[in-house]
C-alpha atoms as a printed R data frame, in Angstrom:
    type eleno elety resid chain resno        x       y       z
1   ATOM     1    CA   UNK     A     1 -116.119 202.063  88.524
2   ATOM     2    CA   UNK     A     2 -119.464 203.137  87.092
3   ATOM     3    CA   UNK     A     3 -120.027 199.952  85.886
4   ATOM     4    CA   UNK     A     4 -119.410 198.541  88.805
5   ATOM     5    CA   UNK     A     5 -122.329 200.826  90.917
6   ATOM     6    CA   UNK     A     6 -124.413 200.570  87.875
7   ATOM     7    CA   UNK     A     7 -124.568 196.807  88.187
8   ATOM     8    CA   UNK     A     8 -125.106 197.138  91.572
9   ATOM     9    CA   UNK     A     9 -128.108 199.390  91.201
10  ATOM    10    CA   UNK     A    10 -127.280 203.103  91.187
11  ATOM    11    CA   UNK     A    11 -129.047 205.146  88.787
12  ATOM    12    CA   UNK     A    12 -127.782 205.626  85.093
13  ATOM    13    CA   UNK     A    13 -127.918 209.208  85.540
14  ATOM    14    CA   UNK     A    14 -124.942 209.402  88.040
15  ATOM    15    CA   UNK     A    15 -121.933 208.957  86.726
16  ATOM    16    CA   UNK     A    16 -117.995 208.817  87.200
17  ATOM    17    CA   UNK     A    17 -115.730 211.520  85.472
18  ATOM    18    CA   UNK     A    18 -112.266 212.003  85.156
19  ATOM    19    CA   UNK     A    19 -110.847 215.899  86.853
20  ATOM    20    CA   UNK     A    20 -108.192 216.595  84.726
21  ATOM    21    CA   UNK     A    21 -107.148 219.859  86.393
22  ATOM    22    CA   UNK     A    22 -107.722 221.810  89.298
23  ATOM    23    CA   UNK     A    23 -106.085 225.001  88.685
24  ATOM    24    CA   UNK     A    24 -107.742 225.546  85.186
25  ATOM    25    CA   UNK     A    25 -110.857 226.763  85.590
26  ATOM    26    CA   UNK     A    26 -111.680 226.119  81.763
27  ATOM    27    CA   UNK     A    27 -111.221 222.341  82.091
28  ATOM    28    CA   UNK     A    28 -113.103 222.504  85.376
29  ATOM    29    CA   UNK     A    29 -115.859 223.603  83.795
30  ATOM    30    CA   UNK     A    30 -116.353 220.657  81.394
31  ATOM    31    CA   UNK     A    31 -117.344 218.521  84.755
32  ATOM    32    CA   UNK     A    32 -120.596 218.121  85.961
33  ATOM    33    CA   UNK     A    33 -121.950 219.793  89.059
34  ATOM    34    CA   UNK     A    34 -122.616 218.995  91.404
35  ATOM    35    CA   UNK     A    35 -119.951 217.198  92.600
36  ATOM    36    CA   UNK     A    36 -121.411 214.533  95.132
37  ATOM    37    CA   UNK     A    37 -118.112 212.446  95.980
38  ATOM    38    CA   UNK     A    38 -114.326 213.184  95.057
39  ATOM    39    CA   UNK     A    39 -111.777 210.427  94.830
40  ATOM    40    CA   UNK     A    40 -108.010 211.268  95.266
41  ATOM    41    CA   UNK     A    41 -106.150 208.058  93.733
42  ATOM    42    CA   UNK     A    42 -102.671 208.150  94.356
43  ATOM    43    CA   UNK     A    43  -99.445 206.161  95.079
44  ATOM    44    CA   UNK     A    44  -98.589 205.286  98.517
45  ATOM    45    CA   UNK     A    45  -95.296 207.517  99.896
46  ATOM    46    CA   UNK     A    46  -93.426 207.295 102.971
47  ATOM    47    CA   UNK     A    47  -94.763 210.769 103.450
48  ATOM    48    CA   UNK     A    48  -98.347 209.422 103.642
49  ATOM    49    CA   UNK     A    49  -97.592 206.440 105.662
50  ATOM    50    CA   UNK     A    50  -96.277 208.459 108.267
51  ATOM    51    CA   UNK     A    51  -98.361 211.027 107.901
52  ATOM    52    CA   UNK     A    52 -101.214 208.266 108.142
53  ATOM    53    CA   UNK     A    53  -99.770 207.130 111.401
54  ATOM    54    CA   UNK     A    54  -98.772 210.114 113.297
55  ATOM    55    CA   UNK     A    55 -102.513 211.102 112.547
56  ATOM    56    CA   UNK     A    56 -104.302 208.137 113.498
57  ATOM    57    CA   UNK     A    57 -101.895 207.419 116.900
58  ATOM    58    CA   UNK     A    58 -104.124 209.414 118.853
59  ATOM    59    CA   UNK     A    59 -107.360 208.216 117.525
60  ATOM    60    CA   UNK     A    60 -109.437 205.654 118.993
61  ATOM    61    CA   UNK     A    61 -110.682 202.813 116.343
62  ATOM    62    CA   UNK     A    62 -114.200 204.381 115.219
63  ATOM    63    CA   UNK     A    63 -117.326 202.048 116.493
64  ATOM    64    CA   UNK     A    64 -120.649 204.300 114.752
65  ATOM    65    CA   UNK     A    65 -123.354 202.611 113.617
66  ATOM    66    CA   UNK     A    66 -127.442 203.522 112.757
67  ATOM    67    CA   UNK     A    67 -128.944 206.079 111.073
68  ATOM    68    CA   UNK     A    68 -127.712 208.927 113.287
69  ATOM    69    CA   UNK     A    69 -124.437 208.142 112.028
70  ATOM    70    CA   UNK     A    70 -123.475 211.175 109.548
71  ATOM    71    CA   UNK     A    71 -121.211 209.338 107.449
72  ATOM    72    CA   UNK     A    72 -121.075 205.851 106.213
73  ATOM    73    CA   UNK     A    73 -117.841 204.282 107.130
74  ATOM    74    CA   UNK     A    74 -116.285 200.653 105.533
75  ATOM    75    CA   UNK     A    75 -113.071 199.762 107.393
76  ATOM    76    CA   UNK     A    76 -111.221 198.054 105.016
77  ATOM    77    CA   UNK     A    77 -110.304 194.059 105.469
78  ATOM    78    CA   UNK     A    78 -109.815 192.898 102.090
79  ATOM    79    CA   UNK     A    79 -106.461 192.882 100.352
80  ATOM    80    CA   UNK     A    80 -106.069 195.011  97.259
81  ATOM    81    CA   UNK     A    81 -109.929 196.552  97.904
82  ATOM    82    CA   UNK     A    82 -109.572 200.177  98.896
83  ATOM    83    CA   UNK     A    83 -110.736 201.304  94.989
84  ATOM    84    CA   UNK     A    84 -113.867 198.903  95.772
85  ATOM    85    CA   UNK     A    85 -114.336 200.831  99.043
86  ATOM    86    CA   UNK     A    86 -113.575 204.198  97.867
87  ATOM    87    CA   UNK     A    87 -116.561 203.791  95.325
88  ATOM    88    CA   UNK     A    88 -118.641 202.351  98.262
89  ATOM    89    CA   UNK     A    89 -117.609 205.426 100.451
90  ATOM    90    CA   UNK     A    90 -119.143 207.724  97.345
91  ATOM    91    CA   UNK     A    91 -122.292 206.080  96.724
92  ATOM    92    CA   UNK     A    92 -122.849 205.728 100.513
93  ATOM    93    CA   UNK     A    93 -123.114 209.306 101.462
94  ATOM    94    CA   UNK     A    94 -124.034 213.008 100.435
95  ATOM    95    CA   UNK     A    95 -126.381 213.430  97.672
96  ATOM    96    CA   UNK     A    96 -125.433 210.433  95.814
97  ATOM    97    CA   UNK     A    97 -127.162 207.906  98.117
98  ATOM    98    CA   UNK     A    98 -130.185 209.256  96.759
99  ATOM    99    CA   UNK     A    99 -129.493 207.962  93.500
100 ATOM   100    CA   UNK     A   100 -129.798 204.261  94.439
101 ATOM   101    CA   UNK     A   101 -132.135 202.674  93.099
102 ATOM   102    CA   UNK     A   102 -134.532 200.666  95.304
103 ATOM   103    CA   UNK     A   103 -134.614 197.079  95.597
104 ATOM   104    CA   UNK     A   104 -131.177 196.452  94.395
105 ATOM   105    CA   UNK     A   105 -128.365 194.937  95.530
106 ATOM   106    CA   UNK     A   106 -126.801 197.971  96.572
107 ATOM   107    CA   UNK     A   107 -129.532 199.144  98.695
108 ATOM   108    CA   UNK     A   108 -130.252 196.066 100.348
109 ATOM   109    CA   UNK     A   109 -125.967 195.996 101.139
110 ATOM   110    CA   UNK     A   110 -126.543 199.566 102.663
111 ATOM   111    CA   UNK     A   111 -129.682 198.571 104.216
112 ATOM   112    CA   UNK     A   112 -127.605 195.584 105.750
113 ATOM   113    CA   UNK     A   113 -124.322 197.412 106.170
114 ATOM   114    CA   UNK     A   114 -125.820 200.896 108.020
115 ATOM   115    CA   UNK     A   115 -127.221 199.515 111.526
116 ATOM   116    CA   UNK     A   116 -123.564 197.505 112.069
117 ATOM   117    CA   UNK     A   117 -120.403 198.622 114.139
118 ATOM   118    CA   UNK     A   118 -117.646 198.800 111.359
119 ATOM   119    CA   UNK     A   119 -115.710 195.376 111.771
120 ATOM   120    CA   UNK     A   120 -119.213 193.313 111.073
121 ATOM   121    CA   UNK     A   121 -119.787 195.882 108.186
122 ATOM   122    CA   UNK     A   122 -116.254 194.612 106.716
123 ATOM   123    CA   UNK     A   123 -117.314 191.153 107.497
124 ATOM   124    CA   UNK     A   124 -120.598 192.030 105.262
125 ATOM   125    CA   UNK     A   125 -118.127 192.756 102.519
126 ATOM   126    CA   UNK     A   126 -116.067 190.098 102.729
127 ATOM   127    CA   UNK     A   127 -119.136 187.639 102.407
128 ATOM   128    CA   UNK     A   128 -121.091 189.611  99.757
129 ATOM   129    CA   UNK     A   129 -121.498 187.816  96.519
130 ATOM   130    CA   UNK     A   130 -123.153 190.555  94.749
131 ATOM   131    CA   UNK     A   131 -119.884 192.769  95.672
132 ATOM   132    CA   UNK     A   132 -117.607 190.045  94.101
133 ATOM   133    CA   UNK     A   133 -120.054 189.107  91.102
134 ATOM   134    CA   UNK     A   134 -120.073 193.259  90.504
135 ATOM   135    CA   UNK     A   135 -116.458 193.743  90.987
136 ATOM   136    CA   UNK     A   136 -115.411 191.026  88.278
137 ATOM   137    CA   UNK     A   137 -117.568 192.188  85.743
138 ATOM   138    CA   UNK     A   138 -116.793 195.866  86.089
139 ATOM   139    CA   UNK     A   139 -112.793 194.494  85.931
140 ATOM   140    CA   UNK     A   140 -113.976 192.411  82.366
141 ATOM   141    CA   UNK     A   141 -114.968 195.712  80.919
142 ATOM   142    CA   UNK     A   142 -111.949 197.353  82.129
143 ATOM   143    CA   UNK     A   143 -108.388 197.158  80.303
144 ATOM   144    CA   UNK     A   144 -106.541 195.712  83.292
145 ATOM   145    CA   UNK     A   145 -107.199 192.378  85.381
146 ATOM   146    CA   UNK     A   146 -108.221 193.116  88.993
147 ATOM   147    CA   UNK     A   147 -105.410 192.581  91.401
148 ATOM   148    CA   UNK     A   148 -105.753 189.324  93.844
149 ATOM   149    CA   UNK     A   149 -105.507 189.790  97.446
150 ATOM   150    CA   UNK     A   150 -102.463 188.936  98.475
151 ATOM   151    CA   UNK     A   151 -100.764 191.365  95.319
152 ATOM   152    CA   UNK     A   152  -98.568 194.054  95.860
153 ATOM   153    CA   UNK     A   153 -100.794 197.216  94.412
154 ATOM   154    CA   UNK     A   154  -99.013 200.681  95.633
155 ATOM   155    CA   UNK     A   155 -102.384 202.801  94.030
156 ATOM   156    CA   UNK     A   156 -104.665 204.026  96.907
157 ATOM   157    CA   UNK     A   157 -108.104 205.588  96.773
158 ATOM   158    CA   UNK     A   158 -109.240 207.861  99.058
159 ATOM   159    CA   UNK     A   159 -112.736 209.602  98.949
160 ATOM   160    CA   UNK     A   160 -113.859 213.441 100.075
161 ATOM   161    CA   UNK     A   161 -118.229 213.434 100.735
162 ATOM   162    CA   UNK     A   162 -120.017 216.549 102.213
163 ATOM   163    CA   UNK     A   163 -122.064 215.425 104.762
164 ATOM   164    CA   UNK     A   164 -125.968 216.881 105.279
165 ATOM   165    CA   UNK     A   165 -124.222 218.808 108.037
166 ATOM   166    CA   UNK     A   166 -122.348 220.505 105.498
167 ATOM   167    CA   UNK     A   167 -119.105 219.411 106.729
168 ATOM   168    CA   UNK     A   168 -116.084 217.731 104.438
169 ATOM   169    CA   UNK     A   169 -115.049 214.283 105.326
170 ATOM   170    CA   UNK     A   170 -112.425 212.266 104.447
171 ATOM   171    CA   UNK     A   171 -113.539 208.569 104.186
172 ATOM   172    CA   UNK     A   172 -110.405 205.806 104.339
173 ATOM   173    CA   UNK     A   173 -110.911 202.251 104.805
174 ATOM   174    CA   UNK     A   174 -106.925 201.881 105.593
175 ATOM   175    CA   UNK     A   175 -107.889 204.632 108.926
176 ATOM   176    CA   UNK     A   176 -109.239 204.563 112.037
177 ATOM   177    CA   UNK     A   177 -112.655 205.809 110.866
178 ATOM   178    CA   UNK     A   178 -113.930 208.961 108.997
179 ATOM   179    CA   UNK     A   179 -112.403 211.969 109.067
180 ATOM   180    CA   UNK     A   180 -113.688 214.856 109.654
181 ATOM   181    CA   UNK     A   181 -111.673 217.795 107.321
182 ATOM   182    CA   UNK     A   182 -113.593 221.378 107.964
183 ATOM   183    CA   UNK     A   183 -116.847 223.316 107.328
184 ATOM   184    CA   UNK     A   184 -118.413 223.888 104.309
185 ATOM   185    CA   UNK     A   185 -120.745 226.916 102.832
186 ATOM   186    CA   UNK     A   186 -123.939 226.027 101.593
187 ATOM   187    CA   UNK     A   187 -123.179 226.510  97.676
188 ATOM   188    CA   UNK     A   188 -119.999 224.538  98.328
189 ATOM   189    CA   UNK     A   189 -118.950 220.899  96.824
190 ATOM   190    CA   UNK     A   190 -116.840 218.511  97.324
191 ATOM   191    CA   UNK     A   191 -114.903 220.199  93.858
192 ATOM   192    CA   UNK     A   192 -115.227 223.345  95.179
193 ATOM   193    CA   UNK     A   193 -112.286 225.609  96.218
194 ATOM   194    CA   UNK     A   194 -112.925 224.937 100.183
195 ATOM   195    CA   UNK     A   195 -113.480 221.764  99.768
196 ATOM   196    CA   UNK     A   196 -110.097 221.320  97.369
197 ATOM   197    CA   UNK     A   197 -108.248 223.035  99.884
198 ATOM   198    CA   UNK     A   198 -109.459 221.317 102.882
199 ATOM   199    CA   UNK     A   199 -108.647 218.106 101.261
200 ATOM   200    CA   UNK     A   200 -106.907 217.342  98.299
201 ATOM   201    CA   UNK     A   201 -104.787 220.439  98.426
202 ATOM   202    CA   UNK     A   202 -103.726 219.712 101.700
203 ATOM   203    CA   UNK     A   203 -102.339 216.018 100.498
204 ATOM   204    CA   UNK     A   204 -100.276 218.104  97.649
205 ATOM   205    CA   UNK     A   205  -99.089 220.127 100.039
206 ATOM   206    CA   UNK     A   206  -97.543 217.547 102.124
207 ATOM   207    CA   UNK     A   207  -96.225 215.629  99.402
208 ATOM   208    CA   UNK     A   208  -94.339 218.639  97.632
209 ATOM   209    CA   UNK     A   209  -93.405 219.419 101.122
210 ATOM   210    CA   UNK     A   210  -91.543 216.409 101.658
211 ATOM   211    CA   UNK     A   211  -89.566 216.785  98.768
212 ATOM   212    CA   UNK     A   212  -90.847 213.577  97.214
213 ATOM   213    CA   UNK     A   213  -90.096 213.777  93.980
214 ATOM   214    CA   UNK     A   214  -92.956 214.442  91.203
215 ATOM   215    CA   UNK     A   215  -96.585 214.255  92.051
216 ATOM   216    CA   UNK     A   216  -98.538 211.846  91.133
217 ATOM   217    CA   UNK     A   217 -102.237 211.597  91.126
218 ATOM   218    CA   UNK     A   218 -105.926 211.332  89.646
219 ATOM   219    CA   UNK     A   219 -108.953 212.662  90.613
220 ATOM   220    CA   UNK     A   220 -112.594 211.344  89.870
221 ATOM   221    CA   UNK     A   221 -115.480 212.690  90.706
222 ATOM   222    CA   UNK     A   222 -119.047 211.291  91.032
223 ATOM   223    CA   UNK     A   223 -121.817 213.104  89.700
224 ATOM   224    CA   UNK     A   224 -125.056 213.971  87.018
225 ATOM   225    CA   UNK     A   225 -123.601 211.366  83.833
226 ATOM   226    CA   UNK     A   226 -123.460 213.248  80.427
227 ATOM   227    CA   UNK     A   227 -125.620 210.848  78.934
């Protein structure tokens, strides 16, 4: 996934990392602060899906556009694309979309993508070469082939930002639009322990709710690289 930005033109000094806990605070000290995006990876459970839909049945489909907008938003069109999008949703908002470089791809797709209603901003996407060229090559340095469309992929990637406004959104492509999760203090990050229990604790809680089974997830968050 940092490959993948990089290519498209975010700074070499941001950087992906892998959480590897959230209840030790010695191993949650080897990541770099601040944390400007988190993404919850995780596979798809009944619990979710219905959770998902119960959720969004009262929503109406989300239509913001322009710079007064205070997230970014992609709705998600393209089969087997929500990791593309979740990395899109970090890099888009908070902190970290000051980190793009200028004339580069990515801020010329933001440039493009910002004063659209969301359905012509998937559209964007869809017809991007520099989104395609970036994803294959980040997949060639990977260990595992990127999924076509039209493949059966159960892993879903959803993304936490903090907005300017200091408030904690959840950002979905497979939703109605952004969600908006709680308040945050000033000193607060999207790894912080408001933030983790506005959002990914929340999704834990559900799942062990629900009597599932065993929890599975990642988390990885976007920040200062270590290089």
């Amino acid at each position: 996934m940092t490959s993948l930005l990089h290519n498209l033109g975010l700074s070499k000094n941001v950087a992906f990392q892998d959480v590897f806990s959230i209840d030790e605070p010695e191993l949650l000290a080897f990541v770099p602060r601040p944390a400007y995006a988190l993404l919850l990876v995780f596979p798809v459970s009944k619990t979710y899906e219905k959770f998902r839909s119960e959720e969004d049945a009262g929503k109406e489909e989300y239509t913001g556009k322009g710079e007064g907008e205070e997230v970014v938003w992609f709705k998600q069109t393209i089969g087997n694309a929500c990791g593309l999008i979740g990395v899109l949703h970090a890099v888009s908002n908070g902190p970290a979309k000051n980190h793009i470089e200028p004339n580069t791809e990515l801020s010329k797709l933001l440039s493009d993508a910002i004063p659209l209603e969301p359905v012509k901003r998937a559209d964007l996407l869809s017809t991007s070469n520099a989104i395609e060229t970036a994803h294959q090559a980040a997949a060639v340095t990977g260990d595992t082939a990127a999924p076509s469309a039209d493949e059966s992929v159960d892993l879903h990637f959803v993304c936490f930002v903090k907005s300017q406004e200091g408030k904690l959104w959840e950002l979905d492509g497979r939703r109605k639009g952004p969600l908006m999760r709680g308040k945050l203090g000033p000193d607060d990050d999207v790894l912080s322990e408001a933030a983790l229990q506005l959002g990914v604790r929340a999704f834990l809680k559900r799942e062990a709710e629900a009597g599932g089974g065993e929890l599975r997830f990642s988390l990885i968050v976007l920040g200062p690289s270590l290089d």
